[in-house]
C-alpha positions as CSV (number, residue, x, y, z in Angstrom):
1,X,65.7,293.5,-106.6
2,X,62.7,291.4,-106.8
3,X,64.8,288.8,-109.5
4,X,67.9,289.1,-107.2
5,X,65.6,287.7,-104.0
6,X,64.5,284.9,-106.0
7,X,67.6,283.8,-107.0
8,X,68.8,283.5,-103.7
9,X,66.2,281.6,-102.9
10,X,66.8,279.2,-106.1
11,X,70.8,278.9,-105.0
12,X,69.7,278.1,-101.2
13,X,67.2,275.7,-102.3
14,X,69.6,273.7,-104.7
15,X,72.0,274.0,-101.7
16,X,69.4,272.2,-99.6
17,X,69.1,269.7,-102.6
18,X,72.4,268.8,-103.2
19,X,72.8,267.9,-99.4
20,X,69.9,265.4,-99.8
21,X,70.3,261.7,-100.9
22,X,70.0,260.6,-104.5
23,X,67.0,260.2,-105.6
24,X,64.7,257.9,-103.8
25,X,68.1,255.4,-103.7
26,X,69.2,256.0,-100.2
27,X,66.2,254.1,-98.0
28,X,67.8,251.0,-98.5
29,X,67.8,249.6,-95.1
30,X,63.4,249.2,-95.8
31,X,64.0,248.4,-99.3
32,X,67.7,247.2,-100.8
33,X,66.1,247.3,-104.3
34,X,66.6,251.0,-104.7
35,X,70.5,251.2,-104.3
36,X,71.3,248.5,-106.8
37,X,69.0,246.9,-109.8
38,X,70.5,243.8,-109.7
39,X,69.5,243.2,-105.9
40,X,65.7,242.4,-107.1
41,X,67.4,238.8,-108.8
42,X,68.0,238.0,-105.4
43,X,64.3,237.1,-103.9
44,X,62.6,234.1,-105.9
45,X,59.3,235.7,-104.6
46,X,56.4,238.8,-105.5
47,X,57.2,241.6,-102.8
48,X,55.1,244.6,-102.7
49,X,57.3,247.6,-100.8
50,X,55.8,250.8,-99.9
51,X,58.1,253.0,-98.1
52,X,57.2,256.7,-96.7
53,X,60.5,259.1,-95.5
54,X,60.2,262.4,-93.3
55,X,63.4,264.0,-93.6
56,X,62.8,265.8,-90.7
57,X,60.1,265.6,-88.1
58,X,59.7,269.5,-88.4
59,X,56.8,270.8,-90.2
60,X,57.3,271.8,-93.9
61,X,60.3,269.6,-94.1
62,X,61.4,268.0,-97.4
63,X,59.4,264.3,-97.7
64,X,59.5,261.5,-100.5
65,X,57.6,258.2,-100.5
66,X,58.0,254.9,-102.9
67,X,56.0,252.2,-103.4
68,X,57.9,249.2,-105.6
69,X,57.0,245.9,-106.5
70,X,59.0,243.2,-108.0
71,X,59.3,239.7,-108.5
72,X,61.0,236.8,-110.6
73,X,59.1,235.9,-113.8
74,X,61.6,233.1,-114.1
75,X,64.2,231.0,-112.1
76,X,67.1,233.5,-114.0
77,X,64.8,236.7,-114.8
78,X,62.8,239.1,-112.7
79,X,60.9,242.9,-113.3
80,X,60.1,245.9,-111.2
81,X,58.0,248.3,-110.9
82,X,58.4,251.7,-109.2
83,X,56.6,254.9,-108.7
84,X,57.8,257.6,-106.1
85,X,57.1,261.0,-105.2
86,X,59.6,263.8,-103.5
87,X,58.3,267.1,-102.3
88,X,61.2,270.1,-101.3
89,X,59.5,273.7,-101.0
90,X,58.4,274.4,-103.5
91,X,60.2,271.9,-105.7
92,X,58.2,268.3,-106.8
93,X,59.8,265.4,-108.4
94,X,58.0,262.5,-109.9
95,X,59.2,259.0,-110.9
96,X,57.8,256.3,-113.2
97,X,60.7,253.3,-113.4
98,X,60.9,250.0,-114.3
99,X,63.9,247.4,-113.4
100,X,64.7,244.3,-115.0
101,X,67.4,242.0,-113.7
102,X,69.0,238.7,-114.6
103,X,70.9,235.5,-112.3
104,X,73.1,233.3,-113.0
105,X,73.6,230.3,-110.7
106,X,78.1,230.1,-110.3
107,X,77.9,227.1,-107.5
108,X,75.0,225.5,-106.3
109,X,76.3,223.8,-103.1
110,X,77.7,227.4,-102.0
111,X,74.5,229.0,-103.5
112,X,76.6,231.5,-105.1
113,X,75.2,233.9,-107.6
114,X,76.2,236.8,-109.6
115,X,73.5,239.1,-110.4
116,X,73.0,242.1,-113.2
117,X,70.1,244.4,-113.3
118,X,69.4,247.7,-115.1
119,X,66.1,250.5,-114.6
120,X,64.8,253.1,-116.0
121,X,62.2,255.8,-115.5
122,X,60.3,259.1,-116.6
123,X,61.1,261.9,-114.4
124,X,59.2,265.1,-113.9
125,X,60.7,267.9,-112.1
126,X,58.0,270.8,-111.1
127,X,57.9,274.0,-109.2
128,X,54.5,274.8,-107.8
129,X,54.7,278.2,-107.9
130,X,51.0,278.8,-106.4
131,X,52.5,278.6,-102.7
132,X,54.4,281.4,-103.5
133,X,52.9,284.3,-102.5
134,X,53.6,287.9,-104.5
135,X,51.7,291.3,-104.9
136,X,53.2,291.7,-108.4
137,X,53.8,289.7,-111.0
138,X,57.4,288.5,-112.1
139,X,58.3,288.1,-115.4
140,X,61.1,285.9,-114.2
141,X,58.4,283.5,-113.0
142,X,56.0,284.2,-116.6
143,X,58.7,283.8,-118.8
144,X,60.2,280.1,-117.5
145,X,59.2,276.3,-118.3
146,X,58.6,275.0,-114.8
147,X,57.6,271.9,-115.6
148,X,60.0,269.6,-117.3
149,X,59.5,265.3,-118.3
150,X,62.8,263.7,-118.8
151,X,64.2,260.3,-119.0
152,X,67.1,258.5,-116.5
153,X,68.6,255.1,-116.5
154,X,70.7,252.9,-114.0
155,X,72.6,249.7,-113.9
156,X,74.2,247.6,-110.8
157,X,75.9,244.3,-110.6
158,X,75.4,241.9,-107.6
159,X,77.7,238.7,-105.8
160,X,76.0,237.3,-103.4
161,X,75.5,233.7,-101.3
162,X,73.9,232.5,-98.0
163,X,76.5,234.4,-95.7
164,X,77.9,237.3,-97.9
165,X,76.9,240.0,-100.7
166,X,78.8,242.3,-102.2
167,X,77.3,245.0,-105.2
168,X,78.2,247.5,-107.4
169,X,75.7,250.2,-109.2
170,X,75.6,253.6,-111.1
171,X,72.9,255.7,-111.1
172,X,71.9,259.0,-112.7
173,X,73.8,258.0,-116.0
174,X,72.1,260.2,-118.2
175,X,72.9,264.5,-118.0
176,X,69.6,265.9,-117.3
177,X,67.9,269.3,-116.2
178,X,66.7,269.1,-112.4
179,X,65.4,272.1,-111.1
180,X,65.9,275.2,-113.0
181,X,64.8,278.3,-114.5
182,X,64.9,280.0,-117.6
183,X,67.5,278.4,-120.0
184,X,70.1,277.8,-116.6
185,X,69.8,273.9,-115.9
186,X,70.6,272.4,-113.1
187,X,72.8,269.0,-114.7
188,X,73.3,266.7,-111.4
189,X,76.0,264.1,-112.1
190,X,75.7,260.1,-111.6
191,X,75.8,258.5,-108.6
192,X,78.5,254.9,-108.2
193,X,77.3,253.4,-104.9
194,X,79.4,249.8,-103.5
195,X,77.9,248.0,-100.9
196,X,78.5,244.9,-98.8
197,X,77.2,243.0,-96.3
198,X,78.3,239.6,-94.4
199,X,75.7,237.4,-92.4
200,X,77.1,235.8,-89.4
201,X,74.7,232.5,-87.7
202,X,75.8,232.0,-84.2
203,X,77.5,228.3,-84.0
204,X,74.5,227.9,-81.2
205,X,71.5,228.8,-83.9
206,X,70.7,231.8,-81.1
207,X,70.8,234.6,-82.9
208,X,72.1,236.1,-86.2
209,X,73.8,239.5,-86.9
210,X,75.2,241.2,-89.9
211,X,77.5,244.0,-90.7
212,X,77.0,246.0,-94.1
213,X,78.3,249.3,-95.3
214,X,77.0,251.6,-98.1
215,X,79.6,253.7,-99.9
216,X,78.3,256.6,-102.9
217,X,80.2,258.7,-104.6
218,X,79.7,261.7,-107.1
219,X,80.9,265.2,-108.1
220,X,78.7,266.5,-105.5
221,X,78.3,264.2,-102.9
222,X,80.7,261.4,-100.9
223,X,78.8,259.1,-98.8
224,X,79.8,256.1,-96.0
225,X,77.6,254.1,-94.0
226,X,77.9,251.5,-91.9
227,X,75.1,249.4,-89.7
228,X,75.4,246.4,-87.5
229,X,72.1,244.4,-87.8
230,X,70.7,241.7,-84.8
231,X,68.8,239.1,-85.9
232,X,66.6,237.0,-83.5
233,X,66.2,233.3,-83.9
234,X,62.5,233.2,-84.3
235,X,63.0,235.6,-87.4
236,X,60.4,237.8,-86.1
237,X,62.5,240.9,-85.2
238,X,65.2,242.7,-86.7
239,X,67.4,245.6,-84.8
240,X,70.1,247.8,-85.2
241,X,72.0,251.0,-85.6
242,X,74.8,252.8,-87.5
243,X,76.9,255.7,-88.4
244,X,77.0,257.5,-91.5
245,X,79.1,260.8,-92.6
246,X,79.1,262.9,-95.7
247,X,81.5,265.3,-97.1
248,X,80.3,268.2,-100.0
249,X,83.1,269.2,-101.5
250,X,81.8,272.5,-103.1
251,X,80.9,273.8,-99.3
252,X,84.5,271.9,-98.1
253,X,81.9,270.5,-95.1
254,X,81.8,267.3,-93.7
255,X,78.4,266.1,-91.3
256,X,77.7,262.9,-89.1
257,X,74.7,261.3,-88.6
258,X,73.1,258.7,-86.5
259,X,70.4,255.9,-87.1
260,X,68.8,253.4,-85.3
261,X,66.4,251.2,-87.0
262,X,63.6,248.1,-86.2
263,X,61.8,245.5,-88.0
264,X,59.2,243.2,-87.3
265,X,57.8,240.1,-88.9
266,X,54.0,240.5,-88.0
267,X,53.1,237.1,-90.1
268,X,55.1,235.5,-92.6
269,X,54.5,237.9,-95.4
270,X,53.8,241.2,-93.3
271,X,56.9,243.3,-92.1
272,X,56.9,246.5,-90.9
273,X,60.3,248.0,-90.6
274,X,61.2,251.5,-88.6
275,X,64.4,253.7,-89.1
276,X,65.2,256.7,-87.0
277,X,67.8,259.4,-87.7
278,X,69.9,262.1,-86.0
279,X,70.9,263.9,-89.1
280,X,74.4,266.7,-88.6
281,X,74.8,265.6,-85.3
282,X,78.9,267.8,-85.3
283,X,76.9,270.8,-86.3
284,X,77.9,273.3,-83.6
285,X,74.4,274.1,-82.3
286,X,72.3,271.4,-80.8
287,X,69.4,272.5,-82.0
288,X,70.4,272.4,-85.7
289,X,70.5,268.9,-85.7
290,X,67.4,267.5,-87.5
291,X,65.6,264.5,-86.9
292,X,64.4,262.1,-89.6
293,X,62.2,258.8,-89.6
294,X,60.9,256.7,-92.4
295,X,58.8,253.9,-92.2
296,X,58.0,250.9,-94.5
297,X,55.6,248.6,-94.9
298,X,56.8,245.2,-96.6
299,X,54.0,242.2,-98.4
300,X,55.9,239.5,-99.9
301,X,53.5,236.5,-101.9
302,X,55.6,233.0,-101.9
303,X,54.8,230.0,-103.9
304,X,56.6,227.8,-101.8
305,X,58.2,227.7,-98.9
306,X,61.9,227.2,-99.1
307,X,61.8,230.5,-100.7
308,X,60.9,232.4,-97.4
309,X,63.8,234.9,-96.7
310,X,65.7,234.1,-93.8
311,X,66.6,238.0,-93.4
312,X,64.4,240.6,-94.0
């Protein structure tokens, strides 16, 4: 009976897995780099990113933070450097990664560049079992490895200019164990993710504003979202919003969300940016709808000026 509990508890918690984003490659409106590799080849500057997500704002809910840093080495070549942390439950996951990325420079009066990038990383899945609290002791429990160190790799491609980008990556390319027990592994298949965006400058130099959408697909998962981002002149402060909608075709169910988002330029290497979400909003009941918010805190180093982003 006692084994038969647990595993429920195991399915529902994979349940609550699978509905979650890849991992740590979703927050891309604070930090682009983590959807596609070859987005890092983009900035000819050091950036430091550190990036904290609540998925909801109820206590015990499922968390993950980042912190990445990057930067070009050369005027084609650039590295990365990431190490995040996600907590479900009872369920941990730890990532080392690196990324490396390449330009290539197709018209210079257009600025148009095509970009590759791959990354890499040491995972490590664990299941704290101390939280969990029994009066006798489960063999289940004594009897698994619940802690397991495991490799993954990615790879994206990136065209992009002054007033457009469009980007292709796959992530998750290598089978691994996730959470699991015993000798049953949990094998999580890759993720393909395409993503656009267009940036439109008002003929008046009054403001700015740019649509982009963010597409992922897997066995599990198919995701689509699309924002609308205002830019103010001054380049001081960002705003927007967007929809977003997922289907999961083991549970045939499809959810909406809402997200509304804000960034400031505090100087002109500080940015804090703000994202806000209304997560299942065509759930039946109201009160299932969960609220998210993530914040990031953005410190970019420039040797020169003409390298300052225009959007950040």
């Amino acid at each position: 009976m006692k084994k038969t509990v647990f595993t429920i508890l195991l399915v529902l918690l994979n349940i609550t897995f699978w509905a979650q984003d890849p991992d740590f490659s979703m927050d891309f409106e604070q930090n682009r780099n983590l959807i596609n590799p070859a987005y890092l080849a983009k900035n000819d500057f050091i950036t430091l990113n550190i990036l904290y997500n609540k998925h909801w704002i109820y206590p015990g809910a499922p968390s993950h933070g980042t912190i990445w840093m990057s930067g070009k080495v050369s005027e084609h070549m650039g590295f990365g450097i990431q190490v995040s942390t996600k907590t479900m439950g009872l369920f941990h996951k730890t990532l080392l990664g690196g990324t490396y990325a390449f330009d290539v420079t197709l018209n210079k009066h257009t600025y148009t560049h095509l970009s590759f990038g791959v990354t890499g990383g040491l995972f490590q899945d664990f299941f704290n079992t101390e939280r969990m609290v029994s009066l006798f002791a489960d063999p289940v429990l004594q009897q698994s490895n619940l802690n397991r160190y495991y490799p993954q790799v990615g790879a994206g491609v990136m065209l992009y200019s002054d007033l457009y980008q469009i980007g292709f990556s796959a992530l998750r390319l290598l089978p691994y164990s996730g959470y699991f027990f015993g000798q049953e592994n949990v094998v999580l298949p890759p993720t393909f993710i395409l993503h656009g965006a267009y940036y439109y400058k008002d003929p008046l130099d009054r403001y700015r504003l740019s649509p982009d959408f963010v597409l992922s697909v897997s066995k599990e998962r198919y995701f689509l979202q699309t924002d609308m981002t205002f830019f103010n002149r001054p380049k001081t402060l960002k705003y927007g919003g967007g929809i977003s909608g997922d289907y999961l075709p083991l549970y045939k169910s499809v959810r909406l969300n809402l997200l509304a988002f804000v960034g400031f330029r505090i100087s002109e290497r500080y940015f804090i940016i703000y994202q806000f979400d209304f997560h299942s909003i065509n759930r039946p009941i109201p009160l299932l709808t969960k609220l998210g918010n993530s914040i990031a805190i953005r410190i970019d180093f420039y040797a020169h000026q003409y390298v300052i982003p225009e959007f950040f």
